[in-house]
N, C-alpha and C positions, 0 to 999 in steps of 0.2 A: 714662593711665595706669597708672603699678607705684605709684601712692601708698599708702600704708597702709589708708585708707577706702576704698579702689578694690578691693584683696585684701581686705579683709575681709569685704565687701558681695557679689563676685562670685560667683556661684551656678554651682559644677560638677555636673550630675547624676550622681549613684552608679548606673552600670548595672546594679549587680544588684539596685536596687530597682527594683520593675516593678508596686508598687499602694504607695498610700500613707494611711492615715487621721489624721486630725484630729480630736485631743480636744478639746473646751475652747479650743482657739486663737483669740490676738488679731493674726487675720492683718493687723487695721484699728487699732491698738491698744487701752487700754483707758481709759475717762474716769477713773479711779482712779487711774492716773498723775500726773494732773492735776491731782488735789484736794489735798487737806489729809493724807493721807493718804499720798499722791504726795510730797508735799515733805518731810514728817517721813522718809522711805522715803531720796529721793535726799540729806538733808542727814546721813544716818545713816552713808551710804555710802563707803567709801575705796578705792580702789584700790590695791592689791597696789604700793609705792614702785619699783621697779623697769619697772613696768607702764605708772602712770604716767610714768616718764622716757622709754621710749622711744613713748608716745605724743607726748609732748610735743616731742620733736625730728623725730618724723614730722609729725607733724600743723599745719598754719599756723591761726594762730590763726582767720583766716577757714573753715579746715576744721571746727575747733571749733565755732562759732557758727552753722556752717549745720546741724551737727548737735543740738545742744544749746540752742541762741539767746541764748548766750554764750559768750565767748571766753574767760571765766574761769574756767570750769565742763568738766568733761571730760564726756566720752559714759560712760552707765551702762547697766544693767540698766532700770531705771527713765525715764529718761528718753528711751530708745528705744522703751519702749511708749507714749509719748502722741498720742493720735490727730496731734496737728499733727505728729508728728516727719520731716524730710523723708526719713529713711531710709525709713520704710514705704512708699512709694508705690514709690521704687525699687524694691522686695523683690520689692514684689506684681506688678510688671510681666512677672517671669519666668515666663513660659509652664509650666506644671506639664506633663508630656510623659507620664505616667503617668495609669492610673485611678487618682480619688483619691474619699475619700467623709470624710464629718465628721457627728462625733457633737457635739450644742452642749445645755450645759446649760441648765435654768430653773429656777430656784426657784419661781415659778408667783404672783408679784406682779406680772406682766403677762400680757396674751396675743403671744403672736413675732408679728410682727416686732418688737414693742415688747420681748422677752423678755431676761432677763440672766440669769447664775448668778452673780451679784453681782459677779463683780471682771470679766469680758466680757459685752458685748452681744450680741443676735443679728446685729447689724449688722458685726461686725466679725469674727464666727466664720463667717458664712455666705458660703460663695463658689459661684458661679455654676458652672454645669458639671461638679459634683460627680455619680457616681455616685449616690451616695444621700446623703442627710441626715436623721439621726433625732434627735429633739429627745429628751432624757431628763428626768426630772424631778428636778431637784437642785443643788446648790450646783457650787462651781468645780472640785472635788475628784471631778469624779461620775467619773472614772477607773474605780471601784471596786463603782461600784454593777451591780446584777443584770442592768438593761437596756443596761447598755453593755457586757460584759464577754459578753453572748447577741449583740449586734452585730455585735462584733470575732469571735465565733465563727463567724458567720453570712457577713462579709466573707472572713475564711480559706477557707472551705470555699468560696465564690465564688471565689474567687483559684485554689483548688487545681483547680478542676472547668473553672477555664476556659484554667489555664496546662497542662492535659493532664499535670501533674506525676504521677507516684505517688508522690513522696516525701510524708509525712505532714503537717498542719498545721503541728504546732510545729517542724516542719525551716524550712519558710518562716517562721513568726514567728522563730528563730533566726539566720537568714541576714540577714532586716533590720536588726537592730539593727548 
């Protein structure tokens, strides 16, 4: 179906996106979710009152619980990233139809595969069939840092050299968002 969690979940590809990179993503969720941290997080949480009613009359309460793993509890922010949440595995199912490539933090308390940038894992940021994957050194935040920011430069300019564009870099970084 047209149910509510069926729309919300089903993945249309944007044609004008034709490469796509990945920061920091919990494409696997992230065990943070999960903890003490996680719970202080979803118990903090409210939904917009309007938000929640029409979830509440779309959604059967068994819709609720397969997504949350109670029925008395609505879907959040938070409780869709923990690694058990049944949403993810759907998500990840969809065939990515573009080049794609992912940048994944480490704070550098482990060696990858064991790696994290504290709040994701290597395990859940790393996906198979990436163009490239470069690991940066740094927290969850590492958006900003030097060696990601030379990547995302370094992916553009791949992008431009091989989509035969003459438009400039930042025309294509503009046209994605």
């Amino acid at each position: 179906g047209n149910s509510l969690i069926v729309r919300a979940i089903k993945f249309r590809a944007n044609p004008r996106i034709k490469r796509v990179v990945f920061i920091c993503t919990p494409h696997r969720g992230s065990d943070l979710a999960s903890n003490g941290i996680g719970k202080i997080g979803i118990s903090l949480i409210t939904l917009p009152t309007r938000l929640a009613a029409v979830m509440m009359d779309s959604l059967t309460s068994a819709d609720i619980a397969q997504i949350t793993g109670s029925s008395k509890r609505l879907p959040n922010s938070i409780t869709g990233l923990k690694p058990t949440s049944p949403a993810l595995p759907v998500i990840n199912e969809a065939r990515i139809s573009v080049p794609y490539h992912s940048i994944i933090g480490d704070r550098g308390k482990d060696h990858c595969p064991n790696c994290s940038d504290g709040v994701v894992a290597y395990w859940s940021s790393h996906l198979d069939g990436a163009q490239s994957e470069l690991i940066v050194p740094g927290p969850h935040g590492s958006c900003a840092l030097p060696q990601t920011i030379a990547e995302l430069d370094r992916i553009l300019r791949l992008h431009l050299r091989s989509s035969g564009s003459s438009k400039p870099a930042t025309t294509i970084a503009q046209a994605s968002r």
